[in-house]
Backbone as CSV, one residue per row, in Angstrom:
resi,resn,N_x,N_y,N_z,CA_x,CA_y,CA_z,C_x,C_y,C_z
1,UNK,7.190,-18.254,-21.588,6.282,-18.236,-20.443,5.526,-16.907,-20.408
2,UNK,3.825,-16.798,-20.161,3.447,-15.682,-20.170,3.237,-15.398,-18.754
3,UNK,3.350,-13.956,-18.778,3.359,-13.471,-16.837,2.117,-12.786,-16.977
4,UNK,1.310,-12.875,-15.901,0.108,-12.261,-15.749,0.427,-10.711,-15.352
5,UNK,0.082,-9.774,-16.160,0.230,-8.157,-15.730,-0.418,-7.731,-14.400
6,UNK,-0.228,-6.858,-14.132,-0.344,-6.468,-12.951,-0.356,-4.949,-12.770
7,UNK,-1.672,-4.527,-12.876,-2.131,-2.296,-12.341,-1.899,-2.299,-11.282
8,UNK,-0.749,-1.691,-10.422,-0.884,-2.162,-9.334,-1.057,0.077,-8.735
9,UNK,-2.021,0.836,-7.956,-2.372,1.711,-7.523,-1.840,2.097,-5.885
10,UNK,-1.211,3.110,-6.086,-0.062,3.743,-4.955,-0.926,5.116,-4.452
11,UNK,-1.991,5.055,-3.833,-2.637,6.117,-2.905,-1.597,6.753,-2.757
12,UNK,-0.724,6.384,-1.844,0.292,7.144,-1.108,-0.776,8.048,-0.205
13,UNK,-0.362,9.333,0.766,-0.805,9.878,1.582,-2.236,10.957,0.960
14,UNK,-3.201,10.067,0.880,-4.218,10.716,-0.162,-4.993,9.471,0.292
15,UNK,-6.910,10.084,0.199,-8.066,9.860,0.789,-8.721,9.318,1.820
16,UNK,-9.947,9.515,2.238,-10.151,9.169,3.515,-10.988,8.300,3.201
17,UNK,-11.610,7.733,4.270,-12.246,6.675,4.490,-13.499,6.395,3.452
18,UNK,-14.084,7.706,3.545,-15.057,7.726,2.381,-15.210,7.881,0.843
19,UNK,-13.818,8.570,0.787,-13.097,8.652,-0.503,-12.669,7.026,-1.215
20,UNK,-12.286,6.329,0.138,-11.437,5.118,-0.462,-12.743,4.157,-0.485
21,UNK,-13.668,4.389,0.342,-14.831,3.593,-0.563,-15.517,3.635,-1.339
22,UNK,-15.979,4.869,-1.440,-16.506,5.165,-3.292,-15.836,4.882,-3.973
23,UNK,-14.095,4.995,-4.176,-13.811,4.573,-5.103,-13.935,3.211,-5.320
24,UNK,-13.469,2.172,-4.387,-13.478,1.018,-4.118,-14.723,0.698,-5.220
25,UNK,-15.295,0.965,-4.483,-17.040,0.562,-5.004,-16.897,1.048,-6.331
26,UNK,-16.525,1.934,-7.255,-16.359,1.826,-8.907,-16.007,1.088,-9.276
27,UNK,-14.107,0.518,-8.641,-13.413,-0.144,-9.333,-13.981,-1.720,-9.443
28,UNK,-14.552,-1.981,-8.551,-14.724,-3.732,-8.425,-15.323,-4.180,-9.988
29,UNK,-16.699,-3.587,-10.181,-17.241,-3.878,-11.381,-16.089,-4.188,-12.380
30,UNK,-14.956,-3.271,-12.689,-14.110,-2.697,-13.683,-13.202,-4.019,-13.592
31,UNK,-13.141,-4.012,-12.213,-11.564,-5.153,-12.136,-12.297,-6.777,-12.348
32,UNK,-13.324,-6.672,-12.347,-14.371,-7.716,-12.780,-13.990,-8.646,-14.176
33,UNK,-14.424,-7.449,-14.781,-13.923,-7.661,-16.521,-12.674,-7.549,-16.864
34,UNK,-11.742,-7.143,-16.083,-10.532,-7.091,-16.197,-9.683,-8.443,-16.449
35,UNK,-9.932,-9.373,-17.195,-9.483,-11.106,-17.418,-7.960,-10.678,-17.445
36,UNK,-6.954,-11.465,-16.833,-6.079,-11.812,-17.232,-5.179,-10.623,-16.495
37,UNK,-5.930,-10.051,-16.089,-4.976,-9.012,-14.857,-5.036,-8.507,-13.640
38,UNK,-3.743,-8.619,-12.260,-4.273,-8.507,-11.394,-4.320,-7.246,-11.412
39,UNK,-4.941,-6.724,-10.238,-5.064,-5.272,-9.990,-4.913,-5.250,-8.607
40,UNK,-4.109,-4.154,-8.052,-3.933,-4.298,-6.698,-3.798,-2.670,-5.885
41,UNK,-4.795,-2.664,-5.238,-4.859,-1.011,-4.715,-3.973,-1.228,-3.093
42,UNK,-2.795,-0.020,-2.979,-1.995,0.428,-2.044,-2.840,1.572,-1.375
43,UNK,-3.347,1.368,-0.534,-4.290,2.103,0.277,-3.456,3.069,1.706
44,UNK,-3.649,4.055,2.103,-3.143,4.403,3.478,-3.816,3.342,4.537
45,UNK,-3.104,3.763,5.684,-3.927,2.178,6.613,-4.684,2.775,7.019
46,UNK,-5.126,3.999,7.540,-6.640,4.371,7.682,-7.915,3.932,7.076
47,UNK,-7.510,3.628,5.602,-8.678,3.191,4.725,-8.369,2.007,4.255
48,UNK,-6.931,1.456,4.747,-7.532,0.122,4.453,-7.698,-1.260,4.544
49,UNK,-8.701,-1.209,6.024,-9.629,-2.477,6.567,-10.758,-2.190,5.396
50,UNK,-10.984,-1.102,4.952,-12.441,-0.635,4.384,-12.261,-1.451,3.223
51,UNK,-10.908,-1.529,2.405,-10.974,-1.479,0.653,-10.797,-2.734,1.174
52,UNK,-10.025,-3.545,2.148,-9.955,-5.124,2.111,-10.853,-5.784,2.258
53,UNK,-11.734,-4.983,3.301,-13.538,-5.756,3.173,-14.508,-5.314,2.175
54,UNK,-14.051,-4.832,1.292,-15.095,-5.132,-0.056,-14.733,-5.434,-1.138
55,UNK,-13.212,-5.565,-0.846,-12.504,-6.304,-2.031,-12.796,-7.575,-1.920
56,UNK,-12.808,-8.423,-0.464,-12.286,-9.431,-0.408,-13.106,-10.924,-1.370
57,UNK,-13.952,-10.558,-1.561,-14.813,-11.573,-2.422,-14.007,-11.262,-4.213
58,UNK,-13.363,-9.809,-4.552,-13.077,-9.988,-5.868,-11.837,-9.916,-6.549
59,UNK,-10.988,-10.154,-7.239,-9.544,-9.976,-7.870,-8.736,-8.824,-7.260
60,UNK,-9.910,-7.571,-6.692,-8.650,-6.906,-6.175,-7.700,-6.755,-4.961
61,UNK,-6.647,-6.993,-5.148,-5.593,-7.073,-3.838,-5.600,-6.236,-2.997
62,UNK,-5.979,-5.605,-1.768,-5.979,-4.998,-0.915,-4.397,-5.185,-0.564
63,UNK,-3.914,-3.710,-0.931,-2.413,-4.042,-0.596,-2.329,-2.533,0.999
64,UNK,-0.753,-2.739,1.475,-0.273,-2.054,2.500,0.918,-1.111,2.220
65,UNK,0.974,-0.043,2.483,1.715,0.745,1.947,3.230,0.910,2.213
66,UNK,3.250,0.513,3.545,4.226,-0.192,4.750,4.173,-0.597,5.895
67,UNK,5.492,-1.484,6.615,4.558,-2.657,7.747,6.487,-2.477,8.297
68,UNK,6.532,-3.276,9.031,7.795,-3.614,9.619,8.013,-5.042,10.143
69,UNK,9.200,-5.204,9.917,9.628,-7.088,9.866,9.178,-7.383,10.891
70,UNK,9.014,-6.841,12.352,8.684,-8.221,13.303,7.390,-7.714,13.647
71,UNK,6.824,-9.071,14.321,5.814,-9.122,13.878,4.877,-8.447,15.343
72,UNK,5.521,-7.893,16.067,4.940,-7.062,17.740,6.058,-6.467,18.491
73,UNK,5.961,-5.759,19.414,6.797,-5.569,20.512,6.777,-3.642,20.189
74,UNK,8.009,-3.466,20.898,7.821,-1.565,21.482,8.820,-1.343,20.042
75,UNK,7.636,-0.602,19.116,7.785,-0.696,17.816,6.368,0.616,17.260
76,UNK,6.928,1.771,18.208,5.591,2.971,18.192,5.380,3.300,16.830
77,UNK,4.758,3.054,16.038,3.972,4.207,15.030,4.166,3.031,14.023
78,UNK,4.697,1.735,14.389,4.381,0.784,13.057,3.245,-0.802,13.726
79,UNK,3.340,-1.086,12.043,2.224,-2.236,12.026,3.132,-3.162,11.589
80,UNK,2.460,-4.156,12.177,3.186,-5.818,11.642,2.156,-6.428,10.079
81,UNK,2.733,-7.093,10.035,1.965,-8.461,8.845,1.212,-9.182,9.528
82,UNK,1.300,-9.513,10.810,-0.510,-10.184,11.288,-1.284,-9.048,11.841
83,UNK,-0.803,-8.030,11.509,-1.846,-7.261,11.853,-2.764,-7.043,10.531
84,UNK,-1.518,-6.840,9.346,-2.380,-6.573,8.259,-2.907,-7.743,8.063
85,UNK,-2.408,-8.957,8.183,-3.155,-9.734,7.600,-4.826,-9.999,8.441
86,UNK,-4.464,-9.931,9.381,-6.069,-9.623,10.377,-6.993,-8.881,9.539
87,UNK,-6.757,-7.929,8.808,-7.674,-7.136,8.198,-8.053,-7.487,6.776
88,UNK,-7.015,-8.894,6.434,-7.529,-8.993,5.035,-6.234,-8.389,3.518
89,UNK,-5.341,-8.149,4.635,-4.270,-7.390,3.499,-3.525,-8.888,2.302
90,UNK,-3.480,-8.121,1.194,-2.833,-9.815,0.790,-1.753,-9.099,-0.270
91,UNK,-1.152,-7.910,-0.173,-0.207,-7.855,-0.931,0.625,-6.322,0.010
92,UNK,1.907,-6.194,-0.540,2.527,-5.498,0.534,3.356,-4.549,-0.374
93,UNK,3.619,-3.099,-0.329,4.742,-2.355,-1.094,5.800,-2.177,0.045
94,UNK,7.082,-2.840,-0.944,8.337,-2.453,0.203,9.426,-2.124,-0.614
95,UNK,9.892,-0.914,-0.332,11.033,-0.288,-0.217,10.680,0.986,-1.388
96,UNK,9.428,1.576,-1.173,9.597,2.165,-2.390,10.337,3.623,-2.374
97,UNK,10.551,4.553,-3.266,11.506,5.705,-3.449,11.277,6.255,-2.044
98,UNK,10.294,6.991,-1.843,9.675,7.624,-0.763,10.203,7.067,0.530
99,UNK,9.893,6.075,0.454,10.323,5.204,2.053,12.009,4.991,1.914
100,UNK,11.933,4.833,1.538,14.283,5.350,1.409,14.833,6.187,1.096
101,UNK,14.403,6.914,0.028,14.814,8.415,0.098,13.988,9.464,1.259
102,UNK,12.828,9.713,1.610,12.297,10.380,2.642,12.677,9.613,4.067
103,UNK,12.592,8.653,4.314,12.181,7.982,5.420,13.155,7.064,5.918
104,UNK,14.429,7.430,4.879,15.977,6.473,5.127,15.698,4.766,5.306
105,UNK,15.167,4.446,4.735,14.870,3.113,5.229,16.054,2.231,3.903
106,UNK,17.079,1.633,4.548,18.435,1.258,3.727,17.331,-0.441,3.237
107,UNK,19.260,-0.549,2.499,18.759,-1.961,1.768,18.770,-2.794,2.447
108,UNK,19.555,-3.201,3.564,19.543,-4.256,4.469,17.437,-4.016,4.905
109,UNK,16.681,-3.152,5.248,15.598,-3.114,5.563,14.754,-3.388,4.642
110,UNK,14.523,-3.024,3.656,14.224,-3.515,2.446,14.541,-4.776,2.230
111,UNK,15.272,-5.232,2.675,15.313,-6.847,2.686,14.787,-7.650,3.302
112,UNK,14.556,-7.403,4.155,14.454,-7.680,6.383,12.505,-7.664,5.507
113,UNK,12.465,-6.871,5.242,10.774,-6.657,4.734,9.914,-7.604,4.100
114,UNK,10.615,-7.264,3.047,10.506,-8.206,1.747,10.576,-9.932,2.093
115,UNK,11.896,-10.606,2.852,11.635,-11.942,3.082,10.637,-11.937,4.633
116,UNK,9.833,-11.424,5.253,9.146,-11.507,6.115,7.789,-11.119,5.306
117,UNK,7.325,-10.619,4.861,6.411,-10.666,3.871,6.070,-12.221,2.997
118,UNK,7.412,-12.331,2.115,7.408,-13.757,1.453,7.302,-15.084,2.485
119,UNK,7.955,-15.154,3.550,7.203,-15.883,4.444,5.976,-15.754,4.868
120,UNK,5.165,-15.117,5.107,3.683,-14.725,5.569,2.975,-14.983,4.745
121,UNK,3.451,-15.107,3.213,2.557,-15.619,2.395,1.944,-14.180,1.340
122,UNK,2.086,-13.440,2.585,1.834,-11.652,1.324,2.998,-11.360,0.068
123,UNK,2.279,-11.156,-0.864,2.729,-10.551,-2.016,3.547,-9.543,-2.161
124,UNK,4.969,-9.395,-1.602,5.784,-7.919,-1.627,6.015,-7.624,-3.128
125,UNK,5.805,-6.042,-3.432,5.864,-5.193,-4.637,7.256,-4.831,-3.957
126,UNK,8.509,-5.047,-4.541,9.605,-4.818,-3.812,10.052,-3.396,-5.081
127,UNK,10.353,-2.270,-4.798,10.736,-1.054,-5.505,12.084,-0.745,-5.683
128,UNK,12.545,-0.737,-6.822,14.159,-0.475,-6.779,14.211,1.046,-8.238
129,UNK,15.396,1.531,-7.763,15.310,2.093,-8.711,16.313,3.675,-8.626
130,UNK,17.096,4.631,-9.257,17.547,5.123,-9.301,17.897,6.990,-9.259
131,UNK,18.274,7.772,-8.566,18.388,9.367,-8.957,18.573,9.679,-10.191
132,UNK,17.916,11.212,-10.214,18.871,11.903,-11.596,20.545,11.338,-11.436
133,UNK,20.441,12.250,-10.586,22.233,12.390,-9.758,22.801,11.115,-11.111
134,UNK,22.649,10.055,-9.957,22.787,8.353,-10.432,23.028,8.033,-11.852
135,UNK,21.774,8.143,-12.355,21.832,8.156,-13.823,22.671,8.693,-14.669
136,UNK,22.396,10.337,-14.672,23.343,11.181,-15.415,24.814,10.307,-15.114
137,UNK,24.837,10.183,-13.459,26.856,10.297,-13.681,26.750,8.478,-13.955
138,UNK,25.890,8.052,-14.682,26.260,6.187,-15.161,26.222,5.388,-14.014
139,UNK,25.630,5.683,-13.217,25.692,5.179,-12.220,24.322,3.887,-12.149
140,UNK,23.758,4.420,-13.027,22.169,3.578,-12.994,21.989,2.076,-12.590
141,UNK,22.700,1.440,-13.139,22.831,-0.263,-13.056,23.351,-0.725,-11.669
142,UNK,24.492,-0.188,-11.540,25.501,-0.674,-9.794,24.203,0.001,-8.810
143,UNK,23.157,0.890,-8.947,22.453,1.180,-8.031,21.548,0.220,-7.855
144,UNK,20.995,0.228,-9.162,19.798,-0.746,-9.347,19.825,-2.078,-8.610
145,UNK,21.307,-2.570,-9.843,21.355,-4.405,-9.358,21.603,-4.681,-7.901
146,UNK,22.723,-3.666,-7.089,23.118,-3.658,-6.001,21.246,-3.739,-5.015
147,UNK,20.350,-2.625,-5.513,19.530,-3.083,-5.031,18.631,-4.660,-4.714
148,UNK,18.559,-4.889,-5.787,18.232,-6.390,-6.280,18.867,-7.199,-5.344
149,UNK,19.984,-7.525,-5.684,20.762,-8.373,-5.126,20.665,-8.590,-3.394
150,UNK,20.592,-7.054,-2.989,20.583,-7.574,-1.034,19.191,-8.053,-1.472
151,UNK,18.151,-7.759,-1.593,16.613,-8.710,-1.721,16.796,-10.213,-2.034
152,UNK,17.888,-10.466,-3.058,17.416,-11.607,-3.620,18.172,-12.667,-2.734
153,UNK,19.292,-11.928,-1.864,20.650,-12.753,-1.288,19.675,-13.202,0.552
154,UNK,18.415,-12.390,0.752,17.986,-12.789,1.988,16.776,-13.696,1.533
155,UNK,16.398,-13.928,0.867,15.667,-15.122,0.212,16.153,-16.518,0.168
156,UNK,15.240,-17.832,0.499,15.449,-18.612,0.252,14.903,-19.640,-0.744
157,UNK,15.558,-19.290,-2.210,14.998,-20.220,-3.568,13.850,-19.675,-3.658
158,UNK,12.915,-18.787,-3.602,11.510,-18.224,-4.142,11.152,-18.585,-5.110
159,UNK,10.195,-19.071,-5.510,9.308,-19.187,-6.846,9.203,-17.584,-7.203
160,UNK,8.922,-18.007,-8.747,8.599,-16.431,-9.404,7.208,-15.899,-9.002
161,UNK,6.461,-16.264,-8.143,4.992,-16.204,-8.036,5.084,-15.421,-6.315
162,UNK,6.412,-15.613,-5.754,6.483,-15.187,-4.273,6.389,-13.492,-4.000
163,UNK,6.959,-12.832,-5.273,7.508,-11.763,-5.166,7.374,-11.176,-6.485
164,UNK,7.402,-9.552,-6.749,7.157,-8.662,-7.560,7.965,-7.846,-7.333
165,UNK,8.990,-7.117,-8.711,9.723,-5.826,-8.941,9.289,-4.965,-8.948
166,UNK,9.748,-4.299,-8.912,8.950,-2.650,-9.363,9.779,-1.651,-9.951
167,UNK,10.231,-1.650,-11.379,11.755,-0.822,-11.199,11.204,0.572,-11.183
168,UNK,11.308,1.599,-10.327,10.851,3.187,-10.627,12.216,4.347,-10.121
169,UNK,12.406,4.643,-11.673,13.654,5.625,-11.634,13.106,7.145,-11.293
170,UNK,13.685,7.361,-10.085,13.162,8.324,-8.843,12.640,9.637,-9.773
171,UNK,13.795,9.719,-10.752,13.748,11.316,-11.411,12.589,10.890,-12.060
172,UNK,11.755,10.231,-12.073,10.718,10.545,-13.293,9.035,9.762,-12.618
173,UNK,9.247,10.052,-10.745,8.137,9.589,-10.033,7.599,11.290,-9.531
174,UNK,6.348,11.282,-10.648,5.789,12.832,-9.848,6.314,13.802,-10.702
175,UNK,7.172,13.734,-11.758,7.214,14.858,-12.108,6.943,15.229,-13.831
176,UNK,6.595,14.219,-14.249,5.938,14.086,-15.715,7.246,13.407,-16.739
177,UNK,8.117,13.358,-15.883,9.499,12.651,-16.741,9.793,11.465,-16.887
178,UNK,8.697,11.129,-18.006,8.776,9.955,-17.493,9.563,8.683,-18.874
179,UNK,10.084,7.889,-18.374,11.409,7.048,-18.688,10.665,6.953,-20.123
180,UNK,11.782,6.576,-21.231,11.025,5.992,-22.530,10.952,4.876,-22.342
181,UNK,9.745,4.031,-23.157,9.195,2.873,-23.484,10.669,2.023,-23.127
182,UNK,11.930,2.119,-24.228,13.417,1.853,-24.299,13.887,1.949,-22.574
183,UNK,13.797,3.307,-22.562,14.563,2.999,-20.792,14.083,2.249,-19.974
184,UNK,12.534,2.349,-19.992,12.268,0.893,-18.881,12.439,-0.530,-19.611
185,UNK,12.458,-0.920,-20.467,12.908,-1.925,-21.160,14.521,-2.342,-20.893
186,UNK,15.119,-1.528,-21.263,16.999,-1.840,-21.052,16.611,-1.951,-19.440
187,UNK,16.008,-1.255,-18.405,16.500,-1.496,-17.257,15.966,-2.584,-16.936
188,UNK,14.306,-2.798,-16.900,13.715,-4.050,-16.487,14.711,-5.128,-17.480
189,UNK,14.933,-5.100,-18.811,15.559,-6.571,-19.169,16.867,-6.743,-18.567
190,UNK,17.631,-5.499,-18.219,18.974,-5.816,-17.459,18.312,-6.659,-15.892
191,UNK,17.651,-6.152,-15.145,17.063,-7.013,-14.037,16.465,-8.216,-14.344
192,UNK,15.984,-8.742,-15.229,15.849,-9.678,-15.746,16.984,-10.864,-16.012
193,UNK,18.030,-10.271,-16.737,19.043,-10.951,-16.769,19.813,-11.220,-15.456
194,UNK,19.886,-10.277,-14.746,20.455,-10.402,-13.227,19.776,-11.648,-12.558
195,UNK,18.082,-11.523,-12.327,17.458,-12.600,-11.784,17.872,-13.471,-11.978
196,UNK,17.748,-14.058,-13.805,18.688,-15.464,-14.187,19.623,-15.733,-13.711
197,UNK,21.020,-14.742,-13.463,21.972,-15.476,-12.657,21.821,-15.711,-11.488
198,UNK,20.979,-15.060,-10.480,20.879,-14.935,-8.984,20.131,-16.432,-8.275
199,UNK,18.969,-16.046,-9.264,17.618,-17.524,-9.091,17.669,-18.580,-10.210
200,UNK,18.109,-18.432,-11.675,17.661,-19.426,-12.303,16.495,-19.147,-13.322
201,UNK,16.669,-19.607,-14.164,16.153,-19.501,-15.864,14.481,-19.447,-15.355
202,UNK,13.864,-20.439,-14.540,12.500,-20.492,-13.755,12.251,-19.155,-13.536
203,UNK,12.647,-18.909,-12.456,12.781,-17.532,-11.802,12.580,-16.557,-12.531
204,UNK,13.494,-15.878,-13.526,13.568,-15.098,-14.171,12.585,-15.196,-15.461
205,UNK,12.160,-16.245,-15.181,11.351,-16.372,-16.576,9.636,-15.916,-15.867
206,UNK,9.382,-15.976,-14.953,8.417,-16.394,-14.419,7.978,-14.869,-13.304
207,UNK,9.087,-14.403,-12.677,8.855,-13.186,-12.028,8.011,-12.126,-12.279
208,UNK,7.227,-11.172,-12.119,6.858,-9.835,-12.577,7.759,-8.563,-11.910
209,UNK,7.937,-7.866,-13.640,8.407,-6.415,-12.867,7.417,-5.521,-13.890
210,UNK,7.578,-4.748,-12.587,6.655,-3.528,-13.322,7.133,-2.394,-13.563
211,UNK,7.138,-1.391,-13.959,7.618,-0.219,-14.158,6.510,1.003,-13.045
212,UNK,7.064,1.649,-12.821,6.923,3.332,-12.254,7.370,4.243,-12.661
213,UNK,6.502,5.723,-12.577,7.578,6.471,-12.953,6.288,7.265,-13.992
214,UNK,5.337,8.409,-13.460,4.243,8.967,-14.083,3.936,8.137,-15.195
215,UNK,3.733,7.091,-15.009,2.724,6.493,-15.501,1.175,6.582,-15.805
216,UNK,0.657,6.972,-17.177,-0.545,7.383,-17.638,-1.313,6.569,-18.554
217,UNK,-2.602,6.988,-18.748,-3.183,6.729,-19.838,-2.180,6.877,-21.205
218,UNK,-1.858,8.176,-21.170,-1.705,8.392,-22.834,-0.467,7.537,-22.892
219,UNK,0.655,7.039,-21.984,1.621,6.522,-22.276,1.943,5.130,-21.981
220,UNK,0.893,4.405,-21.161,1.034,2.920,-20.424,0.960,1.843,-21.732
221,UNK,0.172,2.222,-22.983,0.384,1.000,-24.119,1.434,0.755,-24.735
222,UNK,2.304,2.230,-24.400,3.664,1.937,-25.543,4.985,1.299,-24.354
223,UNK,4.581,1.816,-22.603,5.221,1.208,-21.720,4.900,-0.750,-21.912
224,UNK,3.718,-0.589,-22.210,2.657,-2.259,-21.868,3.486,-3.296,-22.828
225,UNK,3.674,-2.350,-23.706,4.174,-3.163,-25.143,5.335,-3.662,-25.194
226,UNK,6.528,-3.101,-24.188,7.772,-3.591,-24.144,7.912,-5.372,-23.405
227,UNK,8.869,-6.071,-23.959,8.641,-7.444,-23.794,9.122,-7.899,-21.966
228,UNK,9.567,-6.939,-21.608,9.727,-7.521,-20.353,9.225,-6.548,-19.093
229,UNK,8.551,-5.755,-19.615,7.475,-4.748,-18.630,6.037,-5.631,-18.444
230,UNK,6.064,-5.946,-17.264,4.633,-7.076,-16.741,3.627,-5.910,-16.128
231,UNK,3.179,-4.378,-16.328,2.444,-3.743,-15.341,3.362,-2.566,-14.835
232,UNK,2.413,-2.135,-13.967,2.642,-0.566,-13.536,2.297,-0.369,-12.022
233,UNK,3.238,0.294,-11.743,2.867,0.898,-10.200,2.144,2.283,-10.171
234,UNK,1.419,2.534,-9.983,0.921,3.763,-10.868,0.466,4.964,-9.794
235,UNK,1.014,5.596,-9.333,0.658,7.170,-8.417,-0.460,7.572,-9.018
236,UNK,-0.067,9.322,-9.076,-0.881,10.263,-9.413,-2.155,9.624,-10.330
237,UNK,-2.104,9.301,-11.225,-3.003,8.779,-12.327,-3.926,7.702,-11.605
238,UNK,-3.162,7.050,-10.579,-4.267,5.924,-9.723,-5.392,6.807,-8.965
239,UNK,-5.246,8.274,-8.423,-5.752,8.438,-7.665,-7.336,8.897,-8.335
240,UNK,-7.796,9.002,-9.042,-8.907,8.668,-10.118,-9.167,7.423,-10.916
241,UNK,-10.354,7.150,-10.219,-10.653,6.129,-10.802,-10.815,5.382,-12.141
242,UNK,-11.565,6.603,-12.926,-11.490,6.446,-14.275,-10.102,6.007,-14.724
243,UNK,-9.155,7.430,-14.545,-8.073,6.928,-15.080,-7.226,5.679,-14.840
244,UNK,-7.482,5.375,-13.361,-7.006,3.909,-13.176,-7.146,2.462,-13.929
245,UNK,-8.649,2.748,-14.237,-9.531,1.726,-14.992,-8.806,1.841,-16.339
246,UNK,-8.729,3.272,-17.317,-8.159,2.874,-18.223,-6.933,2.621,-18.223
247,UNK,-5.864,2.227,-17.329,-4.659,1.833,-17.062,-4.841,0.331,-17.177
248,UNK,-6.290,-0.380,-16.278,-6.563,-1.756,-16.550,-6.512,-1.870,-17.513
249,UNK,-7.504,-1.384,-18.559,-7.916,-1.908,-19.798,-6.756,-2.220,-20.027
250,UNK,-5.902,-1.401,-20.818,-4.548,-0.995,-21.432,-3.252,-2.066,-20.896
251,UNK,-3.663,-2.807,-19.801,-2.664,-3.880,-19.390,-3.702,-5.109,-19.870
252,UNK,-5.282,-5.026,-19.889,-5.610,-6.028,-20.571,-5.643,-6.225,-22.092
253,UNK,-5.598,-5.356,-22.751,-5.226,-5.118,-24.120,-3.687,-5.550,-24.773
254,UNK,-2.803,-5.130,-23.514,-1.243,-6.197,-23.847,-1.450,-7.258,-23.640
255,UNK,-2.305,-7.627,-22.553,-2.219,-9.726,-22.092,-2.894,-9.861,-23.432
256,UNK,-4.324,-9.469,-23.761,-4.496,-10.171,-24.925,-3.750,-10.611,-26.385
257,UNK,-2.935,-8.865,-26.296,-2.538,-8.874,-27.891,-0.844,-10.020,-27.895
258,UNK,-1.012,-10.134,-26.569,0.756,-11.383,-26.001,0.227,-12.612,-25.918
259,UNK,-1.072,-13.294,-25.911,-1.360,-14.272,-25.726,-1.712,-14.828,-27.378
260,UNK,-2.366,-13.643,-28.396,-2.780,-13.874,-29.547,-1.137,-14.229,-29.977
261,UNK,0.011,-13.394,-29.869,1.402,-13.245,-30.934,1.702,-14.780,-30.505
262,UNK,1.647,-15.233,-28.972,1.896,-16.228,-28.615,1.746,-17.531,-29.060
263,UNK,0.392,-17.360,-29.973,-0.102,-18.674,-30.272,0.498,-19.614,-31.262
């Protein structure tokens, strides 16, 4: 089964209103020609009603950076999913490093997110992923899957099309350390194999995960190339456009060269 890749761009707390429409306005052309991949910009919510109304006619996903499960009430300093969706939002990042390591937000919430999202019909980029700490002491997998698992256990039967991974191992978001081609491979195919037992051969066959984790130009073809890496969550490097674009190419250059081996 081939999975459609996916650039998916993490603003995080970075540009303003006018910033996020110039860029906007580069990328569309770009994500135009972009066949065979989605592209999906994580905007701050200041800027973005702006990127959802000039996306909304083209491939790119106007995504939300974070939202909270219900959907109104005395709930100060957050937004719901009909709110975003009022504006046009059609894809959602939940649980990423930042928002659980800075912002304590546990796995039970990350869950609570994620299936209120998949009901609404928005696209959750669900983020899992591990410390130095973690790693070094072997800890990597019981963090990971344990993550996985509360997500997959508040779900009911999802298609692979409901929902998106994101595996990004913390030590290597922001600081140029970033995982080998091999490490995101062993981890995404270990989550892979997990899915199969959790959801089913469908499921797992059919899901996207992406990798994080300073993700670049010079290094996203040899990430692109691994067989069970579908795309990138991509920070720093998103926040330029150019470089974003050549992050597209470079995920359209794997769909092609996977669809040619395919034949």
């Amino acid at each position: 089964m081939t999975r459609r890749p996916m650039m998916a761009a993490n603003w995080k707390m970075n540009k303003t209103v006018r910033e996020a429409q110039d860029y906007t306005a580069a990328l569309l052309p770009h994500a135009a020609d972009a066949d065979g991949v989605d592209v999906a910009v994580f905007a701050p919510l200041t800027c973005l009603s702006e990127v959802a109304r000039m996306a909304e006619d083209s491939q790119v996903l106007a995504g939300a950076q974070n939202f909270y499960y219900e959907d109104s009430g005395a709930f100060t300093g957050e937004v719901s999913i009909p709110m975003l969706q009022d504006i046009g939002v059609r894809t959602v990042l939940v649980g990423h490093s930042e928002r659980r390591e800075v912002f304590g937000e546990s796995d039970d919430l990350v869950a609570r997110k994620t299936k209120r999202a998949v009901e609404a019909g928005l696209l959750p980029v669900v983020c899992v992923g591990e410390t130095k700490e973690e790693r070094d002491g072997g800890g990597m997998w019981e963090k990971v899957s344990g993550q996985v698992r509360v997500v997959m256990e508040s779900l009911d039967g999802p298609g692979g099309d409901a929902l998106v991974f994101a595996y990004e191992p913390i030590w290597a978001i922001g600081t140029g350390d970033t995982a080998t081609p091999e490490d995101a491979q062993d981890a995404i195919g270990q989550m892979r194999g997990l899915l199969k037992e959790l959801a089913g051969d469908d499921f797992a066959a059919s899901v996207r995960i992406l990798y994080g984790g300073s993700v670049k130009p010079g290094n996203v073809a040899e990430i692109m190339a691994q067989e069970d890496v579908d795309g990138a969550l991509v920070g720093g490097a998103s926040l330029e456009v150019e470089s974003f674009v050549a992050l597209i190419e470079a995920a359209g250059e794997a769909a092609s060269g996977g669809e040619e081996s395919g034949d």
